[in-house]
C-alpha positions as CSV (number, residue, x, y, z in Angstrom):
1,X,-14.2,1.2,-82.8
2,X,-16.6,3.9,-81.1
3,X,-13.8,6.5,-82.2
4,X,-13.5,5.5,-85.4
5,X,-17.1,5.9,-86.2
6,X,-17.0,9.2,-84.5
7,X,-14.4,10.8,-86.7
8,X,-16.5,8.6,-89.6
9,X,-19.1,10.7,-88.9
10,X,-17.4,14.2,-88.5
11,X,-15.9,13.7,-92.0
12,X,-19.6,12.8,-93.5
13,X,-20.8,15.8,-92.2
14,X,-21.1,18.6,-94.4
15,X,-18.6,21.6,-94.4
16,X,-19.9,24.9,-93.3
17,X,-20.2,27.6,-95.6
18,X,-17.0,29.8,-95.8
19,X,-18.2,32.5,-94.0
20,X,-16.4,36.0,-94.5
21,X,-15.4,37.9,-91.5
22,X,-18.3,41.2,-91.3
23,X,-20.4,39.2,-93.9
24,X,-23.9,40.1,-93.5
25,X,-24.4,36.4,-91.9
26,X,-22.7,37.9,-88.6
27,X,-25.5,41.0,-88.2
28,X,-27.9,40.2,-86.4
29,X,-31.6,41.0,-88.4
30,X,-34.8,40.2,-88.2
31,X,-36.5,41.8,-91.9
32,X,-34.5,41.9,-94.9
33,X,-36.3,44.4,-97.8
34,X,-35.4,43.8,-101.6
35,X,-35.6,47.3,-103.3
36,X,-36.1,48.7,-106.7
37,X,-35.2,52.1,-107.6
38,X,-34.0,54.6,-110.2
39,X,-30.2,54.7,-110.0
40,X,-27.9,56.1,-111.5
41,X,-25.7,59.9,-112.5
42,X,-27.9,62.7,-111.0
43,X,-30.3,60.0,-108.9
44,X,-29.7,58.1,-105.9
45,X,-26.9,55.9,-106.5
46,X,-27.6,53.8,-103.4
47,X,-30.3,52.0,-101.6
48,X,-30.1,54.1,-98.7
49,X,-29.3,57.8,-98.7
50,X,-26.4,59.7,-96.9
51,X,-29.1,60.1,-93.9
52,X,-30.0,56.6,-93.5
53,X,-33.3,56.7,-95.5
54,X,-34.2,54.9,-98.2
55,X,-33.6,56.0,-101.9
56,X,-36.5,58.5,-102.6
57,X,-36.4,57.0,-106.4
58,X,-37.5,53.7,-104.6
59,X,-40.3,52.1,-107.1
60,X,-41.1,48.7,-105.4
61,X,-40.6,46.6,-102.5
62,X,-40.4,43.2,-101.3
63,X,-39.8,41.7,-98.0
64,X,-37.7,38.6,-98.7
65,X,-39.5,35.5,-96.9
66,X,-37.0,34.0,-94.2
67,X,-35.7,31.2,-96.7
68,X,-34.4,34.0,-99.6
69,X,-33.0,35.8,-96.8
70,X,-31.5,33.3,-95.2
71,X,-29.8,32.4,-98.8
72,X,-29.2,35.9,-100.1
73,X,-27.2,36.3,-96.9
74,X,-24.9,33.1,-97.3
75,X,-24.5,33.4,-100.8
76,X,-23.1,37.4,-99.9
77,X,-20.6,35.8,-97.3
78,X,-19.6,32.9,-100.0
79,X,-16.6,33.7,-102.1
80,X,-17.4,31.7,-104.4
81,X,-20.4,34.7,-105.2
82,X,-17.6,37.3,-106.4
83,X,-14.6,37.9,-108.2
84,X,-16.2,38.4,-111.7
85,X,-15.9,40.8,-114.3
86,X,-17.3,44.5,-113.9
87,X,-17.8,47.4,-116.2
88,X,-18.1,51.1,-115.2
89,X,-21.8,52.4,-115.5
90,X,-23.4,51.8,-111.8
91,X,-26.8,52.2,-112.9
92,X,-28.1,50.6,-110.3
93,X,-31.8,49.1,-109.7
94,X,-31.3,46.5,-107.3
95,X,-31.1,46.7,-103.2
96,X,-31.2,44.8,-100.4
97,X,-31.3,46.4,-96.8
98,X,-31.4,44.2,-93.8
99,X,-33.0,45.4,-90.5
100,X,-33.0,45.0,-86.9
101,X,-36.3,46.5,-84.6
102,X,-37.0,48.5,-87.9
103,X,-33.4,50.1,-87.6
104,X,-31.3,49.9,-91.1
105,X,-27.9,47.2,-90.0
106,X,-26.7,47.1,-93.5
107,X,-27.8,47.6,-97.4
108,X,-26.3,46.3,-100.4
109,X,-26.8,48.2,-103.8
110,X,-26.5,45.9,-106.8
111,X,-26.0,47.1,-110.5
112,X,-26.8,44.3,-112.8
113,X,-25.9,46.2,-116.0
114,X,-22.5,46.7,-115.0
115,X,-22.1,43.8,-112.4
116,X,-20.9,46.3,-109.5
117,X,-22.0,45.0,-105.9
118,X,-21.4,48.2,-103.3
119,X,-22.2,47.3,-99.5
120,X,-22.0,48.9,-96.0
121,X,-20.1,45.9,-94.8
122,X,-17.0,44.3,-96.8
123,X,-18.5,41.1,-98.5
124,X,-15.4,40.2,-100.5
125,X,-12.0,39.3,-99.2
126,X,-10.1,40.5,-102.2
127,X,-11.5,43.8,-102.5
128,X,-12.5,46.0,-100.0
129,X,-12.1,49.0,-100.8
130,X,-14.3,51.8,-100.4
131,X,-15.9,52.9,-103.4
132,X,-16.3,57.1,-103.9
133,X,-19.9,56.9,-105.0
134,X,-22.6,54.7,-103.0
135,X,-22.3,56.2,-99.7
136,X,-18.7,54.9,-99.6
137,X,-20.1,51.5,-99.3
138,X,-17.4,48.4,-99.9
139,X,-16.7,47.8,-104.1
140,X,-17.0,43.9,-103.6
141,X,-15.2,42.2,-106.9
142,X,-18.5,41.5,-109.8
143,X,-20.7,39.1,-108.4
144,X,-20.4,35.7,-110.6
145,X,-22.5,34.2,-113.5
146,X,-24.4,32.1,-110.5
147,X,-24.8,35.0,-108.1
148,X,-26.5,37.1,-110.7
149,X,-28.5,34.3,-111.8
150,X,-29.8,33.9,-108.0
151,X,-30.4,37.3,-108.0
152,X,-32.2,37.8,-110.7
153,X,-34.2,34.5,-109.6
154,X,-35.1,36.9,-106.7
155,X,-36.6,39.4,-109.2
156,X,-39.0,37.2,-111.1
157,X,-40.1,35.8,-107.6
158,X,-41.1,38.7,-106.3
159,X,-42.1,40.6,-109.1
160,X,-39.8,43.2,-108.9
């Protein structure tokens, strides 16, 4: 009887979030900045620059308080966050750069216009290409309907 309840209880318990392998979630970070900038043809077409500094267009800031990080980051390693349409403008406005002792561990540079996620970690398991503009970040497939509605959640709640 005491096993049964057991394995009653293991089966109650909720799943763990499908976690992708070199997903944000397995950096270690302790500050995680939200970003807007001018992107775009002829400006900086990533959060943070081929030296590791952040995009001189930068226009505002944000530090994300620990419970938007903590979801921004599981909803990046969640597949169920990708795989939607995209278009070809990457204008983008939109970053996300996680730190560690005030070093940069990763960034993500979101286009919202043209739904185009590009990250210095693969995030999605069906794309991973690098992508030629962005620093060569990781093209992850366009981030779904609820994705970009968290997202933008993010915006209004931080006034960015």
């Amino acid at each position: 009887m005491k096993i049964f309840a057991f394995v009653a209880l293991i089966l109650l318990l909720p799943a763990p979030h499908k976690i992708i392998k070199n997903s944000p979630l397995q950096l270690g970070y302790d500050k995680v900045m939200m970003y807007d900038f001018d992107g775009g043809i002829g400006s900086d077409l990533s959060i943070v620059d081929a030296r590791g500094h952040i995009a001189k267009s930068m226009t505002k800031q944000a530090v994300l308080d620990k419970e938007s990080a903590l979801s921004l980051t599981k909803k990046l390693g969640e597949r169920e966050s990708f795989c939607d349409t995209m278009a070809a403008c990457f204008e983008p406005h939109l970053g996300f750069v996680y730190y560690l002792k005030g070093k940069i561990v990763a960034y993500i540079t979101v286009c919202l216009s043209c739904n185009v996620v590009v990250s210095s970690v693969p995030l999605d398991p069906q794309k991973q290409d690098k992508y030629p503009i962005a620093n060569d970040g990781y093209l992850a497939g366009g981030p779904t309907k609820t994705f970009r509605a968290f997202l933008k959640g993010l915006l209004k709640k931080y006034n960015l």
